[in-house]
C-alpha positions, -999 to 999 in steps of 0.1 A, spaced: -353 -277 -550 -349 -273 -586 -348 -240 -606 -330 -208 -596 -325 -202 -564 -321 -173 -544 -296 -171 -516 -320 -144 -496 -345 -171 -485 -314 -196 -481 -308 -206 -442 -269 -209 -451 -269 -172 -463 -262 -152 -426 -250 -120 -417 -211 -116 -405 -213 -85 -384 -175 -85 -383 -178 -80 -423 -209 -59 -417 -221 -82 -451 -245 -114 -459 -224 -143 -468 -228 -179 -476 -221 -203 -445 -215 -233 -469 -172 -241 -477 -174 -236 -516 -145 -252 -533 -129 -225 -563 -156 -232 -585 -188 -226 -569 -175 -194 -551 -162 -182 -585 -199 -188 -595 -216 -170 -560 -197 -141 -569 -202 -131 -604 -237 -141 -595 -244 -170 -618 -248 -197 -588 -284 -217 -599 -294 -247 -590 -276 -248 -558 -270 -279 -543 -267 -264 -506 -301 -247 -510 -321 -249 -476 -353 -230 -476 -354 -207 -448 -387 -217 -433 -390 -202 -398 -426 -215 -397 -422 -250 -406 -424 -263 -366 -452 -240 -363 -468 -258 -386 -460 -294 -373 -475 -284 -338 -513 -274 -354 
């Protein structure tokens, strides 16, 4: 997916209820989670759509 993406609709972004917090599920290396956290992370290469519908769909 190119573009900006955001991590909300991202299947790899989860909650941690022991952090009580959304995080991302993916291992960044020093550079990309330097860039998740000062919030300048477009273009992610580990960008998933979270589409909960998408067997739904296969099954009509």
């Amino acid at each position: 997916m190119k573009g900006a993406t955001n991590c909300e609709y991202c299947i790899n972004y989860i909650y941690d209820e022991d952090w009580n917090c959304y995080q991302c599920d993916i291992n960044l290396d020093e550079d990309e989670m330097r860039k998740f956290l000062t919030d300048s992370f477009y273009d992610c290469p580990y960008f998933q759509f979270n589409d909960e519908y998408k067997i739904v769909r296969k099954q009509i």
